[in-house]
C-alpha positions in Angstrom: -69.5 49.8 108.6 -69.9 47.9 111.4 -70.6 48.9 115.1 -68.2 47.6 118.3 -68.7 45.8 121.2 -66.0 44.9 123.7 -68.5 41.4 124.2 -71.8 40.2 121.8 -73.2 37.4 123.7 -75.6 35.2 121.0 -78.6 34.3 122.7 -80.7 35.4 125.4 -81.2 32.5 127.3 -80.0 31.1 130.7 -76.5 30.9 130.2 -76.6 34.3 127.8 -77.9 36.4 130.4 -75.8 34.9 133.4 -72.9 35.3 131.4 -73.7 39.0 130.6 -74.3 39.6 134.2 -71.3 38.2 135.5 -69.2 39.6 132.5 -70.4 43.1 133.1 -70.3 42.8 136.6 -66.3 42.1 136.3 -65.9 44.6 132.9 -67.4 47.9 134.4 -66.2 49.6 131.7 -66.4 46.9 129.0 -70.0 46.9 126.0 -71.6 44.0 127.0 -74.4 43.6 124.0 -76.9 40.6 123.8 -77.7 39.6 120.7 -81.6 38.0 120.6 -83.6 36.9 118.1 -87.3 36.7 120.2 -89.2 39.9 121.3 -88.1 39.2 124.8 -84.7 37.5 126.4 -85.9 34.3 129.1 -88.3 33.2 126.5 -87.8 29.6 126.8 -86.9 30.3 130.6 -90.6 31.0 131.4 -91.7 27.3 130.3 -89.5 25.4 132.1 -90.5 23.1 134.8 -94.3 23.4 133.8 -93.7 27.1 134.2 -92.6 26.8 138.1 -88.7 27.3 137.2 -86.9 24.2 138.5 -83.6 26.1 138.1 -81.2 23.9 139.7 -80.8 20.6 141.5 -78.7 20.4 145.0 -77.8 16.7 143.9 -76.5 18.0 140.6 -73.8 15.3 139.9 -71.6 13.8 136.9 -74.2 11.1 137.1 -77.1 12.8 135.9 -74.9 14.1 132.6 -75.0 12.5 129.3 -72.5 13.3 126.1 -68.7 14.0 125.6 -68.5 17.2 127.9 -70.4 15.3 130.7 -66.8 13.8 132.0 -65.7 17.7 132.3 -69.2 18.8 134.4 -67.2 18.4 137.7 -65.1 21.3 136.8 -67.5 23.6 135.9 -69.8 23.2 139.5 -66.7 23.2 141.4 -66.8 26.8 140.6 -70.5 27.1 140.0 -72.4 24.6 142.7 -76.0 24.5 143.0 -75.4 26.3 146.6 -73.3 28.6 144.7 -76.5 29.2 142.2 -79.1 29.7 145.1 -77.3 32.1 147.2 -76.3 34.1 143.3 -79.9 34.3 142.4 -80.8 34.9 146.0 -78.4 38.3 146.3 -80.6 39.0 143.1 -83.3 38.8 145.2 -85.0 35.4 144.4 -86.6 33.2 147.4 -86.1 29.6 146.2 -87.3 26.1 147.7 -86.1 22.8 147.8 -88.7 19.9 146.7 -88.6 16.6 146.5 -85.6 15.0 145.2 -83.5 17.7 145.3 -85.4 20.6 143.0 -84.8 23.6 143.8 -88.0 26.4 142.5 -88.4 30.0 143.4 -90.8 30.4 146.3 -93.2 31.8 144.2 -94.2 29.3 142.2 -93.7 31.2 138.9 -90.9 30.9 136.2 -91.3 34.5 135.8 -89.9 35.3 139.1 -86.6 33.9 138.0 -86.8 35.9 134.9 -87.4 39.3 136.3 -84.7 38.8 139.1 -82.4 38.4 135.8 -83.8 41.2 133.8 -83.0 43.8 136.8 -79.8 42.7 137.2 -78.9 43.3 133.9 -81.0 46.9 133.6 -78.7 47.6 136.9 -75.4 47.0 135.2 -76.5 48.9 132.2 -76.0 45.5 129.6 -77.0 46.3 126.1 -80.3 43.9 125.0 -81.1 44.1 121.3 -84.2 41.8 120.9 -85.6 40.7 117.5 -82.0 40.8 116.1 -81.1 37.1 114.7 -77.5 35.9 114.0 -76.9 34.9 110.1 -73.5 34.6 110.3 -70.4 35.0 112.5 -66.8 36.0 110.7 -63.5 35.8 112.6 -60.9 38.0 112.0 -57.7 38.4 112.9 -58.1 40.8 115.3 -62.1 40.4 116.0 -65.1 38.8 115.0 -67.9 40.0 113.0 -71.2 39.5 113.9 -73.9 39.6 110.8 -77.9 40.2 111.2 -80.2 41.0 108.6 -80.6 44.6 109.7 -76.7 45.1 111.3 -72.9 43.9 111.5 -71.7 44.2 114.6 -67.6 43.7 115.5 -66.1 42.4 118.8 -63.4 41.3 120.4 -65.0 38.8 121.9 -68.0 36.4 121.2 -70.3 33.8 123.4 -72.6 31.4 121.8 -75.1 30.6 124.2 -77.8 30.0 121.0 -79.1 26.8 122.4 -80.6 24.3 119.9 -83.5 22.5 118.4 -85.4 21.2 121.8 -88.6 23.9 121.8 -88.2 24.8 118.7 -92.2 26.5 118.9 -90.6 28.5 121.9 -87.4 29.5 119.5 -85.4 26.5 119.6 -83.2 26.9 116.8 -80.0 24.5 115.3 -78.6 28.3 113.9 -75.8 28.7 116.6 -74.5 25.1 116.1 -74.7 25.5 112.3 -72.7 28.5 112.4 -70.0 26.8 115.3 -69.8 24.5 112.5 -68.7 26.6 109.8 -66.0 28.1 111.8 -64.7 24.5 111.9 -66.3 22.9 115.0 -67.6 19.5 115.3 -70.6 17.6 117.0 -71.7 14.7 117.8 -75.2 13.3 116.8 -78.0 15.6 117.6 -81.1 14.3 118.6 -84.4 15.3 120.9 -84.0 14.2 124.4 -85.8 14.7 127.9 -89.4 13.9 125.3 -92.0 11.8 125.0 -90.8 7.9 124.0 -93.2 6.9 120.6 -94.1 3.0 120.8 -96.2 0.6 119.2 -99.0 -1.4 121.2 -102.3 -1.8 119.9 -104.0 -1.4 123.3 -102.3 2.0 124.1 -105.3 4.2 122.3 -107.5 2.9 124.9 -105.2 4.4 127.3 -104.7 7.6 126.5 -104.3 10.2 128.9 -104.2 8.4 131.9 -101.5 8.3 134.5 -99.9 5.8 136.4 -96.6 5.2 138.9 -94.1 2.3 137.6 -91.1 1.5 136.7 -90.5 1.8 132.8 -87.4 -0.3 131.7 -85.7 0.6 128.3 -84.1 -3.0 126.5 -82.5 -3.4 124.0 -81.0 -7.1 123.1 -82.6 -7.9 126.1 -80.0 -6.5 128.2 -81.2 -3.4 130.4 -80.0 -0.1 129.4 -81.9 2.1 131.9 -84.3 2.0 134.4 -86.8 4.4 135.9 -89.2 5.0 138.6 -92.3 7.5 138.6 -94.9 8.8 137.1 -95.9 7.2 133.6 -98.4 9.2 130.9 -100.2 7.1 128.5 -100.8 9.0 125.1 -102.0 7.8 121.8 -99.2 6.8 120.6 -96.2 7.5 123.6 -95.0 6.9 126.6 -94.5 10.4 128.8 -93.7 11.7 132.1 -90.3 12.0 133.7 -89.0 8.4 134.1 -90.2 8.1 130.2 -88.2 11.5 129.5 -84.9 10.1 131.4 -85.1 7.1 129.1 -85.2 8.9 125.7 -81.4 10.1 125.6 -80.2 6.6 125.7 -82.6 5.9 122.5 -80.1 5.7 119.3 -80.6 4.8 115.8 -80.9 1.9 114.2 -81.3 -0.4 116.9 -84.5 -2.3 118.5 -85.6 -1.0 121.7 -88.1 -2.4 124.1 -89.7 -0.4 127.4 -90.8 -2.6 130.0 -93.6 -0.8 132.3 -94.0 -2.7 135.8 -97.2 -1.3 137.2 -96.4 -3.0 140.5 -92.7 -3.5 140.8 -92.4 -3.4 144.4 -94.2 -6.7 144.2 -92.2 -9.9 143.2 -93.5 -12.6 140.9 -95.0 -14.9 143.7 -96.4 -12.1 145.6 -98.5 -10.6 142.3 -99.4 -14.5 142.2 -100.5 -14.7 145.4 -102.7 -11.2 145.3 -104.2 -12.4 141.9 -105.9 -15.9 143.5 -107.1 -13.3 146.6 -108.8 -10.7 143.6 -110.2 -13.7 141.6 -111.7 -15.5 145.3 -113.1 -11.8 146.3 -114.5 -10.7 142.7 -115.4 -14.6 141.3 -119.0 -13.9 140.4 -118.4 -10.6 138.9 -116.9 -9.8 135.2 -113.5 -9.9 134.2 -113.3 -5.9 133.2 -113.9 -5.6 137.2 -110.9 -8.0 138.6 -108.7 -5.2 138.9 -111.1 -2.8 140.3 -109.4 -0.6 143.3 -106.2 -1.6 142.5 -105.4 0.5 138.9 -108.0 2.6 136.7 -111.1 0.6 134.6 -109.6 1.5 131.4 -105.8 0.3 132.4 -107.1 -2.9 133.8 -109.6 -3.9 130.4 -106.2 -2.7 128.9 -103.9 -5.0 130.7 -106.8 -7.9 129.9 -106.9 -7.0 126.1 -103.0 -7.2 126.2 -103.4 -10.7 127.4 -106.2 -11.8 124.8 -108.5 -12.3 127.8 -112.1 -12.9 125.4 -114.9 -12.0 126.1 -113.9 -9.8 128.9 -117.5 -9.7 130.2 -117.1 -13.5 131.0 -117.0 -13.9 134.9 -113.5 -13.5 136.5 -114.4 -17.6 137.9 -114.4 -18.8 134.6 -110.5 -17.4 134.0 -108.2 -20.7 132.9 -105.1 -21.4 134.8 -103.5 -19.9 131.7 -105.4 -16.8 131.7 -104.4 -16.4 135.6 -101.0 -17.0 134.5 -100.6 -14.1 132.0 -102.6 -12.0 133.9 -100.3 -12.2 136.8 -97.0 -11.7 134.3 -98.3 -8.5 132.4 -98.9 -6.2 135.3 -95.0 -6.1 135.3 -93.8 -7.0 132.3 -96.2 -4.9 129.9 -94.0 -4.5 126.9 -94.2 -1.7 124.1 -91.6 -1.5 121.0 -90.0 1.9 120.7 -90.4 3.5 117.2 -88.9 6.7 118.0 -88.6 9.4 119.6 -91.3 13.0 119.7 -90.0 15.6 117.9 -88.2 18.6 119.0 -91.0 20.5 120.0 -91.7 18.3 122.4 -88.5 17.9 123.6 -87.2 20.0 126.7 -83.2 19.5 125.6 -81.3 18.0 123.4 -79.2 15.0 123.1 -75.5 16.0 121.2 -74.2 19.2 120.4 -70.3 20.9 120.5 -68.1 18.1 121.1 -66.5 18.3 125.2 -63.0 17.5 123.8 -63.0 21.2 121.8 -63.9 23.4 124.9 -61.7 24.2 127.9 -64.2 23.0 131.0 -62.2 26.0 133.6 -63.1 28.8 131.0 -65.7 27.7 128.5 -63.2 28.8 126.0 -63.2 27.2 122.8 -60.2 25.4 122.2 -60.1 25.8 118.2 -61.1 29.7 118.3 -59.1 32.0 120.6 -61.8 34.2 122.4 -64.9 32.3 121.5 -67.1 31.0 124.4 -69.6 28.3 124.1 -72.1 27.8 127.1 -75.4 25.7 127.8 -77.5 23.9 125.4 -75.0 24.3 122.3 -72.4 21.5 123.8 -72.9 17.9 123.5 -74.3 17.5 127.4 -77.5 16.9 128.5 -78.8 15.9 131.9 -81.8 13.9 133.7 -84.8 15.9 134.2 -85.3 17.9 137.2 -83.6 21.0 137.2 -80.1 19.8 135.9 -80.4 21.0 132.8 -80.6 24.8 134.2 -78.3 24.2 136.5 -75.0 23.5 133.8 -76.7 26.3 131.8 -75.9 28.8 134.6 -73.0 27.3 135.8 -71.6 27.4 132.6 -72.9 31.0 132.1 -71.3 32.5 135.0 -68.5 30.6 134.4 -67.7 32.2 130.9 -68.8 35.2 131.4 -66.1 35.3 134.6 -63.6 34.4 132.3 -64.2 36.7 129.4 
């Protein structure tokens, strides 16, 4: 025997619980039941933007949207704009800021902020949460769909799958919702880890590791450019990391040879890092070569950047460098080259890249176009967007935007 809902909502997530609000905000009178498999809805909200909440972007824009529902994002924010987000989540109660380039955070600095806004607005309107409960399997009927757990089967007349998918899986991250899309005859496109760190070869990078610098990073592939960034680049042990690093990954596909180029200096041209190289080799002559880059980039980066360029020994004075040496030295500060082997796993990944192909959802309703009464939202659809809060922002957007349509 199975209980009823007028709504089951899979997933309680940022899209899940926006939809539920907005759903029972509309439905007074309507059961509007979360389904969630974690002790606790928001889990995965609490992490995001190294647990600050960068939960939109006012320069949220087809541009920053990757996948087959990306040409369709328009649509969505024209009813659910990042002003349209702030001043929501503000009438919940939630001071936000805008930062730099466009991110928008709660005032208080806290993720959890966001998150308890969310919870009392759903306590308010009386929305069922049933934590700990996860989704095995999803039947439609004729009339209904049944929803199986391991402890319960729930029936509804209506069902939103806003299950996410594989990116944190350690936080929850889960391919089950797609899985089950795809047994009730969806399709999607590749699925891979996106917004993560890039792995690459280079010899030199465990010297490296841990330190930080601003660049450009350059992803090639054929030697034609296929992206380029500018920020804040992490050396690991074996990746490249940081923002500009993470917008590069969801243009990284299978089977083909890819290249990052990190410029160290980029706003310097060729002659100019020429030109500042035979003033550092006049000022430092007498001294070793692991110091000719002193004040300009870290001690490790710099014996790095000479190791990459075979300087030996690099205790030998910086006078002694050939016109050679001088040369290469000058060319690698902007054209330091790693081979991409792949890309972190999902845990490491803060999206992904593929999902519920665009062409089977209807971009006014969130409706799926195959299944009559069947919402998809968020993470689950094959988009994906740059870092820096436009991830959340088509998460709520398309959360509101179901859950006013359901």
């Amino acid at each position: 025997m199975s209980e009823h809902k007028d709504v089951v909502i899979i997933g309680g997530g940022a899209s899940g619980i926006v939809c539920a609000i907005k759903a029972a905000e509309i439905n007074k009178y309507k059961r509007i039941t979360i389904l969630e498999k974690q002790p606790k809805i928001g889990r995965k909200l609490l992490s995001t933007g190294n647990g600050r909440c960068n939960f939109t972007n006012i320069s949220s824009d087809i541009i920053n949207y990757h996948g087959s529902f990306a040409k369709y994002v328009d649509k969505v924010f024209e009813n659910y704009s990042p002003e349209r987000i702030i001043n929501i989540f503000k009438s919940y109660g939630l001071v936000s800021k805008v930062e730099s380039e466009g991110r928008v955070y709660p005032y208080s600095n806290h993720a959890s902020s966001v998150v308890d806004v969310l919870r009392f607005k759903l306590e308010s309107l009386n929305v069922e949460i049933i934590c700990d409960c996860e989704v095995e399997n999803v039947i439609k009927n004729k009339a209904d769909f049944l929803i199986k757990t391991k402890d319960a089967t729930y029936s509804a007349e209506k069902v939103v799958f806003t299950t996410g998918s594989m990116a944190g899986n350690k936080l929850g991250g889960s391919m089950k919702g797609i899985n089950i899309l795809q047994e009730l005859g969806h399709s999607t496109s590749h699925i891979s880890p996106a917004l993560c760190p890039i792995i690459v070869k280079n010899n030199v990078l465990p010297s490296v590791k841990g330190l930080r610098s601003t660049g450009k990073v350059s992803l090639i592939c054929n030697n034609k450019i296929i992206k380029e960034e500018t920020g804040e680049i992490q050396f690991t042990e074996n990746a490249l990391s940081g923002i500009c690093v993470f917008n590069l990954a969801t243009y990284v596909k299978d089977n083909n040879n890819y290249l990052i180029k990190v410029s160290l200096l980029p706003e310097f041209s060729d002659e100019k890092l020429k030109e500042m190289m035979k003033k550092r080799i006049n000022t430092f002559s007498n001294r070793p070569c692991e110091d000719l880059f002193t004040g300009l980039f870290h001690k490790k980066l710099g014996i790095a950047l000479l190791k990459e360029c075979n300087i030996k020994p690099i205790s030998k004075h910086i006078n002694e460098l050939t016109a050679n040496e001088i040369e290469k030295i000058s060319n690698i500060i902007n054209n330091w080259n790693f081979s991409v082997t792949g890309l972190a796993d999902y845990s490491k990944a803060q999206v992904v890249s593929g999902g519920i192909k665009g062409k089977e959802i209807n971009p006014n309703t969130m409706e799926s176009k195959l299944i009559p009464n069947l919402y998809i939202c968020g993470e689950a659809i094959d988009i994906d967007g740059d870092c820096g809060g436009y991830n959340l922002q088509f998460a709520f957007a398309s959360g509101f935007l179901a859950g006013e349509n359901l």
